[in-house]
N, C-alpha and C positions, 0 to 999 in steps of 0.2 A: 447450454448452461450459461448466466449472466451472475454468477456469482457463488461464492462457497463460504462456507462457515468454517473457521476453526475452531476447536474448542482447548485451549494449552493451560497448565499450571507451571508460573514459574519459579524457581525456587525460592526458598523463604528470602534472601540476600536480594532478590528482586533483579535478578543480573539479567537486562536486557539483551544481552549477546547472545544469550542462551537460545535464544529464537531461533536463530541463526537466517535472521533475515541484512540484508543491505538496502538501504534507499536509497533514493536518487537526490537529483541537484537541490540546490538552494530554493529555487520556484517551486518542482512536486516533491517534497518529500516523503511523501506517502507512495512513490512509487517504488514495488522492490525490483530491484536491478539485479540480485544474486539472492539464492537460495541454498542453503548447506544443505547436505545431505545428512550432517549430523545433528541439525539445530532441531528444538521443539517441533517447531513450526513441520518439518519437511517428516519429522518421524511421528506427527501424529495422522498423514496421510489425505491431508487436505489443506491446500492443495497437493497433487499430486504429483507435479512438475512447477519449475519457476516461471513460467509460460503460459501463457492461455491462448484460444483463438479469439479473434478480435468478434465484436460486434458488431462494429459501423463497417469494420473491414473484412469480413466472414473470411475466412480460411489463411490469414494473414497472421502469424505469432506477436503477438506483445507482451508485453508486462504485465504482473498484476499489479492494481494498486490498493492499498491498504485505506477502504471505505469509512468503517466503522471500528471503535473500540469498546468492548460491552455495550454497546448500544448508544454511544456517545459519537457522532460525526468528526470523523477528522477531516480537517482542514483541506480545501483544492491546496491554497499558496501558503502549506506549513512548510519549514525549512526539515532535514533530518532530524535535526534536535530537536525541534517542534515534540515532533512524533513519537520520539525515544522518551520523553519527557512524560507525554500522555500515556505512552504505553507505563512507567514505572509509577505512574497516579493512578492506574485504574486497578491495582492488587495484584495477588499473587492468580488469581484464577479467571483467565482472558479467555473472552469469545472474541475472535475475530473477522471482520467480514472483507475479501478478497472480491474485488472485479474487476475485468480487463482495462488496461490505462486509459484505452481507445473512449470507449466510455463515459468516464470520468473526465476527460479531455472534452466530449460531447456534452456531460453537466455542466463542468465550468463555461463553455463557451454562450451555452444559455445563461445561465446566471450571470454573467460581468457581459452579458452585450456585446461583446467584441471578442477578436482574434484569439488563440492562444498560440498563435504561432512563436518560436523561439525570437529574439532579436541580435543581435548580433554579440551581445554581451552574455546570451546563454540565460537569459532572465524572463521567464515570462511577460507578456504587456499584462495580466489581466492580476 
């Protein structure tokens, strides 16, 4: 499997927390780093763990990272807030699309021609 849908409602208050997803750094923000057990996201049972197996790296765990929102592309180099931002523009009733970071890492590095290796600052080049 190279990807999963969710399908969430969130409250009419539009409270992003309630996913109960975490992202990542400043460069992917689209990537979730922690998964509640209590949040929308985890109890509508897709995915099914904060985890995947990788792609590029078969039987290696990674991260998911947060693809699409209702069918609208999120961003490779959105910040967190990027994304919390998009996610509170797109309504109260979210389809979400999840795939492994590894991936996503493999899009972007076609797309910007170059590396996406970390730099010492913790910033992507790309």
């Amino acid at each position: 499997m190279h990807g999963i849908l969710c399908h969430v409602s969130l409250p009419v208050n539009g409270d992003v927390d309630s996913l109960g997803l975490e992202f990542g750094n400043q460069s992917q923000g689209n990537e979730v780093t922690a998964m509640h057990s209590k949040g929308l996201v985890a109890k509508s049972g897709s995915p099914s763990r904060p985890q995947a197996y990788g792609v590029v790296y078969s039987g290696m765990l990674v991260n998911w990272g947060l693809a699409e929102i209702n069918q609208s592309p999120v961003s490779f180099d959105s910040s967190p807030a990027d994304v919390r931002n998009q996610i509170q523009h797109s309504g109260c009733e979210l389809a979400l699309v999840f795939i492994p970071m590894d991936l996503i890492n493999v899009f972007k590095e076609k797309l910007c021609g170059e590396s996406t290796d970390q730099t010492s600052t913790g910033e992507g080049k790309c």
